[in-house]
C-alpha positions in Angstrom: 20.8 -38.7 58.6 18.8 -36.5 56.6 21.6 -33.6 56.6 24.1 -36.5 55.3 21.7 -37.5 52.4 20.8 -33.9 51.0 24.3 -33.5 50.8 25.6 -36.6 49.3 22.5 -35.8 46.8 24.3 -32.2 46.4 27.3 -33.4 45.7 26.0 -35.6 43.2 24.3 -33.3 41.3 27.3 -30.5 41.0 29.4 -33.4 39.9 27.1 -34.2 37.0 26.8 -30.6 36.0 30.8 -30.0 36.4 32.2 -33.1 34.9 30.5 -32.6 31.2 31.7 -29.2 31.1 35.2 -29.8 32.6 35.8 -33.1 30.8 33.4 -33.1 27.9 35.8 -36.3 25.8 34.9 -38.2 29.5 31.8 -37.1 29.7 31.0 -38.5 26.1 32.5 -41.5 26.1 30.6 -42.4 29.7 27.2 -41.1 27.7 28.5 -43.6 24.9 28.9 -46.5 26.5 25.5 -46.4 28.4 23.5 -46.1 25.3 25.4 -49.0 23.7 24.7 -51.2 27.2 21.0 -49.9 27.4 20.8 -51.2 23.5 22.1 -54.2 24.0 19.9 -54.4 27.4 17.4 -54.2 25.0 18.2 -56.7 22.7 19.3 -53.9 19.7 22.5 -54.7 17.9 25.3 -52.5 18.9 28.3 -50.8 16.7 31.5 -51.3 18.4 33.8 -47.9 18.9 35.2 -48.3 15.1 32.4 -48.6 13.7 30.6 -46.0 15.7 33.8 -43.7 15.0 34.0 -45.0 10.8 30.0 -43.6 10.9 30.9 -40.4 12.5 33.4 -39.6 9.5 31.1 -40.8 6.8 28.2 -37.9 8.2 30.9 -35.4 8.8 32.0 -35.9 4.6 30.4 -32.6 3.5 28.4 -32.4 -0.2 31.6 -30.2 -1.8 34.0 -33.6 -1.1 32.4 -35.5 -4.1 33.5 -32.2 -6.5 36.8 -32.7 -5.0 37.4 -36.2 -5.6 36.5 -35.6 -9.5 38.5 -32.4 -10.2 41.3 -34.9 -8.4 41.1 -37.4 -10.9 41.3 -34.7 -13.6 44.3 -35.7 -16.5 46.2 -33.6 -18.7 44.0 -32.0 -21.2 40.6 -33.2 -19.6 38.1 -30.7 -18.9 35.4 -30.8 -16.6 31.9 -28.3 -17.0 29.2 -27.7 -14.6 26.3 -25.9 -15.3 24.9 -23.1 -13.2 21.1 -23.1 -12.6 21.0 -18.7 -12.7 23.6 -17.7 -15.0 22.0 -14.5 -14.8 22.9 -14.2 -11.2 26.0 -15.5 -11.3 26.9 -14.0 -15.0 28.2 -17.1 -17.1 26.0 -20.0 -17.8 29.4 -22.9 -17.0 32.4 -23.2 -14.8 35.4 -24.9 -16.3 37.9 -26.6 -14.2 40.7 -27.6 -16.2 44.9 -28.6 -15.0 47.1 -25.9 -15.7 49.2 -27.3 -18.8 52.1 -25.1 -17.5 51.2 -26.0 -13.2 54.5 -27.0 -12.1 57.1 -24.4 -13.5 54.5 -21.9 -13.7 51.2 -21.1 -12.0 49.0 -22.7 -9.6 47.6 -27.1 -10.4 43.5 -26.6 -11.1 42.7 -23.5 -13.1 38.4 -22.4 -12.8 37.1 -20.1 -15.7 34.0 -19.1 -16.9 32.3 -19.6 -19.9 28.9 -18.3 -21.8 25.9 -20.3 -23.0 25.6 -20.3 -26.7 22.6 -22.5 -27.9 22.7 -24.0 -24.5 26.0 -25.5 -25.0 29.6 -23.8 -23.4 30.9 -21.6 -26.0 32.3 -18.2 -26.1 35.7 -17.2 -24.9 36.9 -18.3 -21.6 37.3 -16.2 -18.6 39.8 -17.1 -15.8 38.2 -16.8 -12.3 40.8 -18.4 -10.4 43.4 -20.6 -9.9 44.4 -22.5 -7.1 46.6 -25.8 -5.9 43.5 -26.9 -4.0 41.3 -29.3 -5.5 38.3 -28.1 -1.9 38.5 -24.1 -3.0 37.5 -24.8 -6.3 34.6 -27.1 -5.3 33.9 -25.1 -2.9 33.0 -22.4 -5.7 31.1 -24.9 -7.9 28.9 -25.9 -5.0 28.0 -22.5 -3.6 26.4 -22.0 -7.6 25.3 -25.1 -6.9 26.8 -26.0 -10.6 26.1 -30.1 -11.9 28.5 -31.6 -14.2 27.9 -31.2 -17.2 29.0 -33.5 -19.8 29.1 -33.0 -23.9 28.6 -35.3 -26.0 32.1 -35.6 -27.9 33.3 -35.8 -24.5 32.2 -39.0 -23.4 35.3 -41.6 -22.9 34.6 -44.3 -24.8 35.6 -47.9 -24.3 39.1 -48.9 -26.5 37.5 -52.0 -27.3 34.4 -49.9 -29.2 37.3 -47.8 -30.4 39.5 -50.8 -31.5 36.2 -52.0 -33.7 35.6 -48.8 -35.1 38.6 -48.3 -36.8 38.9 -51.8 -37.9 35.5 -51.6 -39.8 33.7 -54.0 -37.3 30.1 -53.5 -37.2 28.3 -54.4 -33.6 27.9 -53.7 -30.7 30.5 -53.9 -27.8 29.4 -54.0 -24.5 
């Protein structure tokens, strides 16, 4: 009886040390759905599979995704800068991502340059770094010089209505 039990026990324990590294997608969802029955054991709320799988994706969005999104939404003729912290390191004091005004006869979409601080503003001439047709390389660039956006004053968009009463005269405020 003893012989019988030691090696049901043994096969027991080479089962649970095969199975995770044979079937690792079975052994996760088994590991998954005791922790969401010991929670709600317990008295915890629970995430159902969707929402466990919609959290997953939101951790796995890395930092660089954000840049992404905003040199996406770049138009014609708009210009984005970030500053670097150590333009000495780095040797220019701004990156420039800009569309490439010729992109689809000629050339790659998103076009990253370099530009010098004058007075602590971007000024100086331009130097092309890069170009590319994805919007992750060059945030990928801005983000290991860990650059922030940078925005000038001229280049704030400003609301049409404010527009509208400025060229009418209008004084006030428009919110």
């Amino acid at each position: 009886m003893l012989i019988i039990l030691l090696i049901v026990v043994g096969l027991l324990l080479v089962a649970l040390i095969i199975i995770p590294f044979s079937y690792p997608e079975l052994f996760t969802r088994g590991w998954k759905f005791l922790v969401r029955t010991v929670r709600h054991a317990a008295g915890r709320p629970t995430l159902t599979p969707e929402q466990e799988e919609a959290k997953a994706k939101a951790k796995k969005l890395a930092p660089y995704m954000s840049l992404a999104n905003q040199i996406e939404q770049i138009t014609p003729g708009q210009t984005l800068r970030y500053k670097i912290p150590e333009p000495e390191k780095w040797g220019c004091g701004f990156l420039t991502v800009e569309l490439n005004p010729q992109y689809p006869q000629k050339g790659r979409k998103y076009i990253l340059s370099t530009e010098n601080i004058v007075h602590g503003m971007p000024g100086g001439k331009k130097s092309i770094m890069y170009d590319s047709d994805k919007s992750i390389e060059i945030a990928n660039s801005i983000h290991d010089r860990n650059g922030e956006l940078f925005v000038v004053a001229e280049e704030i968009p400003v609301s049409a209505e404010k527009k509208e009463a400025e060229n009418t005269g209008k004084a006030g405020t428009v919110v």
